[in-house]
N, C-alpha and C positions, 0 to 999 in steps of 0.2 A: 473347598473352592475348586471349581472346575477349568483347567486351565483352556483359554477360548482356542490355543497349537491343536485341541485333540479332536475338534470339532470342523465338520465342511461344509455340513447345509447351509451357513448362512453366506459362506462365497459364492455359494448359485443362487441362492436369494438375491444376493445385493447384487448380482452379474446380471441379473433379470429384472431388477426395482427400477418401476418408474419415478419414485419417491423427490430424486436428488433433481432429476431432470426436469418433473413438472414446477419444482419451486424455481428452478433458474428460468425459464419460461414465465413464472409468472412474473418473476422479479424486471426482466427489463422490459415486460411488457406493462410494469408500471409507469414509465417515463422516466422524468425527470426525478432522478433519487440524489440530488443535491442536497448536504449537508444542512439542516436546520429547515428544509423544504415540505411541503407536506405528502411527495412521493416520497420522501426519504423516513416519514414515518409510515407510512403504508409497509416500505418493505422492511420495518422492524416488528410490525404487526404480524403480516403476512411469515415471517419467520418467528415468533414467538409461537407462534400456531402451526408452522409446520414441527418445530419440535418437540410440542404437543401433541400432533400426532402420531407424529414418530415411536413416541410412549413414554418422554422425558415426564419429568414432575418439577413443577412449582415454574412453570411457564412465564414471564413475566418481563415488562420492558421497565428498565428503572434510566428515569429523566436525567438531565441535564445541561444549563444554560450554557449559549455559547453567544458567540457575534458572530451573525447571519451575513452573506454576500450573494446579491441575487443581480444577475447579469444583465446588462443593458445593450448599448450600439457602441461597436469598437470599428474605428476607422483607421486608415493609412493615409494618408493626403499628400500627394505627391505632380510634381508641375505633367505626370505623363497621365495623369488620372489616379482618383481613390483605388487604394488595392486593397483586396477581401483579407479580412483577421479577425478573429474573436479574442475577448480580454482574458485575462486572466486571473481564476478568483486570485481573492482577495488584494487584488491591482487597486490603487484609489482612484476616485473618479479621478476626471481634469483632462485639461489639453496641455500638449505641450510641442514645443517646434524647436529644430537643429539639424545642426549638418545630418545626412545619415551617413555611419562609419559600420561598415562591414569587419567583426571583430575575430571570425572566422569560429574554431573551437568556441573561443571567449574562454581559454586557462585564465588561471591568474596570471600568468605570465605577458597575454596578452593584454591584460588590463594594466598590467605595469609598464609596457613599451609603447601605449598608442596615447595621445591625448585625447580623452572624450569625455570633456569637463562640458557641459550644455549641447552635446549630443547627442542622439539617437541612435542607440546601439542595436545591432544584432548579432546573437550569437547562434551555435548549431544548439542541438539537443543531444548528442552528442560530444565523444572526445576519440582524439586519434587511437588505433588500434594497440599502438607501441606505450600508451599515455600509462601511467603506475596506478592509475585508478579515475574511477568516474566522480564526474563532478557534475553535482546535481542539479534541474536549475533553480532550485531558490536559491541556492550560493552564487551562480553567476548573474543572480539579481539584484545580489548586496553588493556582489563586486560594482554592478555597476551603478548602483546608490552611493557607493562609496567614494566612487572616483568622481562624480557627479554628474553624471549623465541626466539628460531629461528627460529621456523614455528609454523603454528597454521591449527590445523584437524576439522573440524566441524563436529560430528557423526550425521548424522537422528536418532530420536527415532523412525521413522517409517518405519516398516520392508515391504518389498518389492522387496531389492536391488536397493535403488532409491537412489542418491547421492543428495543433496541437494545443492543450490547458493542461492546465495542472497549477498549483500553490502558489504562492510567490511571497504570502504574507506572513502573520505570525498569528496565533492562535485566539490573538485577542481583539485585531485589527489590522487593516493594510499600513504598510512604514513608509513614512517620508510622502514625498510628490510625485514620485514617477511612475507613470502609468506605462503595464504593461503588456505586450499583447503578443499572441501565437501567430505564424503565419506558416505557410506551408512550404514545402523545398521549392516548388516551382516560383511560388511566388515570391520567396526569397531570393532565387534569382532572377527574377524579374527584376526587383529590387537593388541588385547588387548590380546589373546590366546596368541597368537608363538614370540610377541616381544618387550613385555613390560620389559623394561628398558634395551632393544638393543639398540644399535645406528642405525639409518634410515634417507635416506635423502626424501626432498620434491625438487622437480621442478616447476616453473611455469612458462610459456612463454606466455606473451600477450605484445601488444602493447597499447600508448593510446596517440594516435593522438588527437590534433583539431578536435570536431564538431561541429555539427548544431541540435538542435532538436527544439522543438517549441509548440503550445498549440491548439487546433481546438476550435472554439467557433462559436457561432450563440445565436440568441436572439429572442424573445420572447414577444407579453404584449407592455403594454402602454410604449411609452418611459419618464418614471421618473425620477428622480434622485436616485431616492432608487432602489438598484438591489437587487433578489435573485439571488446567484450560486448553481447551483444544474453540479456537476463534476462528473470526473471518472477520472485515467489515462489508457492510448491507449499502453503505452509500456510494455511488458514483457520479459521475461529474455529467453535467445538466447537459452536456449536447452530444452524448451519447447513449449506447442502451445499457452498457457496464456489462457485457454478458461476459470475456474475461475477468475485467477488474472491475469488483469482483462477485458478481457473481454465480461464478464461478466455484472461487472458494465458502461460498454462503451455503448454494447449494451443495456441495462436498460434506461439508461437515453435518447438512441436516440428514446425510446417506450417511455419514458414519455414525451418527446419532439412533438412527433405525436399526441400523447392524447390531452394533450397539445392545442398544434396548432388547433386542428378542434373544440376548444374552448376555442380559444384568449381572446373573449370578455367579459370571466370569470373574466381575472385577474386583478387587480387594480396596478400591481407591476411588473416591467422587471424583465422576467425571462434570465438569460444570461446561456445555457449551452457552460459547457466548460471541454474537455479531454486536460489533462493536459500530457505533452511530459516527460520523465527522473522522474518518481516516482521513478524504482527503484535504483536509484544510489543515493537516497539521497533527493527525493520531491525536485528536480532543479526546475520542471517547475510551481510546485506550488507555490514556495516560490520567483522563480520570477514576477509572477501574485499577488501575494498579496503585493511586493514590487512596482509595476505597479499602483495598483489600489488603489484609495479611500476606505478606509476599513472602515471609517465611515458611506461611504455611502452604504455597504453590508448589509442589513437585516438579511441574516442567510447565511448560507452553507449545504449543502445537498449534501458530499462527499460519493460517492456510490461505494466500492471497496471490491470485492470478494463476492457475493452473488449468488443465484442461488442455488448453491450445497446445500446449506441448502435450506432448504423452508421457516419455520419462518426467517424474517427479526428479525436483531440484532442493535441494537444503541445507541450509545455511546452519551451521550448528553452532559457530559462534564460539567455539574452540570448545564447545563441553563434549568432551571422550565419552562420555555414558550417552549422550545422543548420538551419536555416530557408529557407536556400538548397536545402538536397538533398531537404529535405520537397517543396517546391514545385516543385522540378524533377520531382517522381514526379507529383505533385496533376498537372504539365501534361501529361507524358507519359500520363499514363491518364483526361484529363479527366474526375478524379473528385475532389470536397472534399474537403478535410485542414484540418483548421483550426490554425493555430501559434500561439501562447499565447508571449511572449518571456518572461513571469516567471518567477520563483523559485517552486517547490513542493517542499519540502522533504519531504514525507510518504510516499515511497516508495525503490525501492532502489535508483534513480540518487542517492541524495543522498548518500549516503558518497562517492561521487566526485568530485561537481558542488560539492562545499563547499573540495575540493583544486582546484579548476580543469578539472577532466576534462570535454571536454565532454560532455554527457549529455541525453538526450530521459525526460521521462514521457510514454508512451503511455500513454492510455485512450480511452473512447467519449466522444462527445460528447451530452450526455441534457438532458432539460428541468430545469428548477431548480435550486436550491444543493443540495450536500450528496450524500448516498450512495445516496439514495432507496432500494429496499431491500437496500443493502451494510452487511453488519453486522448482518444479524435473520435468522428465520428464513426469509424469503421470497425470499433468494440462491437459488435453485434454479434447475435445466437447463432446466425447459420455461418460463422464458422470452425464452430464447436462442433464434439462430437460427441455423442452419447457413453459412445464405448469407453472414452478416455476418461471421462467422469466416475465410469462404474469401475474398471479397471483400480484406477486410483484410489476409489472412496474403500475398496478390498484392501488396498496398502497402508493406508492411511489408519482404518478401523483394527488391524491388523498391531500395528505404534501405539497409536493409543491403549489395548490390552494389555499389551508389552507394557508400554511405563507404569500402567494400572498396576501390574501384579506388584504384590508385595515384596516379594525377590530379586525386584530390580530397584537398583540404589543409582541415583543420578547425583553426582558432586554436585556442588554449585559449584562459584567462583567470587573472589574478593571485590567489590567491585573496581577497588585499585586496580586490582587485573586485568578486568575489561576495559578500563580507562589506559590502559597501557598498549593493550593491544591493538586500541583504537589510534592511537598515537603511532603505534608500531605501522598501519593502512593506510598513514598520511590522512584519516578521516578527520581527523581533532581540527584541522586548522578551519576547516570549510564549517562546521557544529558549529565550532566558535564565532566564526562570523556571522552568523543566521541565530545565533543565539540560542543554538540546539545543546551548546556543551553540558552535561547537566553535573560535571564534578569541579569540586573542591580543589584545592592544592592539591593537598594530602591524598587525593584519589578518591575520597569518599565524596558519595553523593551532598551534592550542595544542597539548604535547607533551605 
């Protein structure tokens, strides 16, 4: 076996391949690639076949039902005029009316010191810079289901006029009664100027049908028993173009997939890629994939979601030392920065694995500030990508992936009591538990 260290033509091949970048191009020039939607099977199509050409084998998207949510007219209703907001999936329809209370961060803490029992709350989408961790909003959506609020506002701390979506439900349907809905920083203060502690109603109208979404894979390498997944997910949220999130990382892995391929006979270990279907509503399709598969027999995960827009790659390794190890072994070999992240991040499609013990990397960019900056609005789009950063990467990336391949590299797991401990250890447990993400037992072992 040929180790892929001794080898350089295909870092100027893939430094030159159009390959990664015409699929990110094609992908948010499909539209609407919303979970259960039929752009969101286009681009597990459109990505079964680019990894098909790439030179993968056994090409193929495998199904899966989910509860569909497809977006309607979301309103503000306020005595100074309707103000602009879009819903947020998995929001339940309905109207609802109360004070409006500006709840600022929205910690828990804040939910604990303010009364907003029939309500309409809003929170930032962020949290202070000094804060021991982030709080994500579908947790400050339960806080405020909990407390009993009537509707729930979601501010951007990023000014632009960009309303921001994302989740807010659970994997099976929207919870309780309270509709709710993104608004933008301006408009939030707007808000917070002319009608804080007015009564204002919110609207949300959507439907959520029965659907279908599903996963794109193809494979790679000797057929072994041991596989690496090296993932992305293909869908993004309906009012944007998704070209960071993510794809971005769709595209990436179909360039590491090409590298790849014109040097199979590198790897000692199935490489299986795979775009996972319904990340955003909840990591559906990764969490049915990891309920699918033999997770003893995964070697690692190499989930690549939102990158690009940064240049430095980002990663999260989730306390496994053999990933951190093989990161920095590529960072030396191509003296180029990689920055590794040891924590827990539970928010993407390595976590259905990493919560078993599997070890698993989140790939992304590495950007200025807290938060998604414009991931999740309408301002995801292509042209502010860049080509170079993609090919740059997809060299770093393709580079990892070899590494874990080769047979000489031994990656620990971990107990899953471990990682349920460490999670404990980020203050993450409380907030999982509330949103009903926690997925362990007393004992630490995964619940059944």
């Amino acid at each position: 076996m040929t180790d892929l260290s001794t080898r350089t033509e295909w870092i100027g091949e893939t430094f030159t391949s159009d390959t990664g970048w015409d699929h990110l191009e094609s992908l948010v020039d499909i539209g609407n690639r919303m979970a259960g939607q039929p752009g969101e099977r286009e681009a597990l199509e459109a990505t079964r076949d680019a990894l098909a050409d790439a030179g993968c084998r056994d090409a193929r998207v495998e199904e899966f039902d989910l509860q569909g949510w497809e977006r309607g007219d979301a309103e503000i209703g306020t005595d100074a005029g309707a103000q602009d907001c879009i819903a947020l999936p998995r929001s339940p329809a309905g109207d609802a009316a109360g004070e409006f209370v500006d709840l600022g961060y929205g910690l828990p803490e804040d939910f604990e010191a303010a009364d907003v029992e029939g309500a309409v709350v809003m929170v930032s989408s962020t949290v202070p810079d000094h804060y021991e961790r982030f709080i994500h909003r579908r947790e400050k959506y339960y806080y405020a289901v909990e407390h009993g609020a009537a509707a729930f506002v979601f501010r951007n701390h990023v000014e632009g006029c960009l309303p921001p979506t994302g989740s807010v439900g659970t994997a099976d349907s929207p919870i309780g009664d309270v509709p709710a809905v993104g608004v933008s920083a301006e408009v939030g203060a707007r808000l917070n100027r002319r009608v804080a502690g007015d009564e204002v109603t919110v609207s949300v109208d959507c439907e959520t049908p029965e659907a279908t979404s599903g996963n794109a894979m193809a494979e790679l390498g000797p057929d072994t028993d041991e596989e690496l997944l090296v993932t992305s997910h293909a869908d993004a949220h309906d009012v944007a173009e998704g070209a960071m999130d993510n794809g971005a990382g769709t595209a990436s892995i179909v360039e590491v997939a090409a590298a790849l391929a014109a040097n199979e006979d590198a790897l000692d270990t199935r490489v299986r890629f795979v775009a996972f279907g319904a990340e955003e509503v909840g990591l559906v399709g990764s969490s049915v994939e990891a309920d699918r598969t033999d997770r003893d027999a995964v070697k690692a995960v190499v989930n690549v979601d939102s990158n690009v827009f940064g240049r430095t790659l980002k990663l999260h390794t989730h306390g496994f030392d053999d990933l951190t190890a093989a990161a920095e072994r590529v960072a030396d070999r191509f003296s180029h920065p990689v920055e590794c992240i040891p924590e827990q991040n539970p928010h993407s499609d390595h976590w259905p694995f990493v919560q078993a013990g599997v070890p698993g990397y989140m790939v992304s960019g590495k950007t200025e500030g807290r938060g998604r900056g414009w991931g999740h609005t309408f301002a995801d789009t292509f042209d502010k990508l860049e080509v170079r950063n993609l090919r740059e990467q997809a060299v770093l990336l393709a580079a990892l992936v070899a590494d874990l391949a080769d047979a000489d590299t031994d990656v620990a797991r971990q107990d899953p009591a471990d990682v349920a401990a460490a999670v404990e250890a980020q203050d993450l447990a409380e907030g999982m538990k509330i949103t009903g993400d926690w997925p362990y037992a007393d004992d630490g072992s995964l619940a059944e």
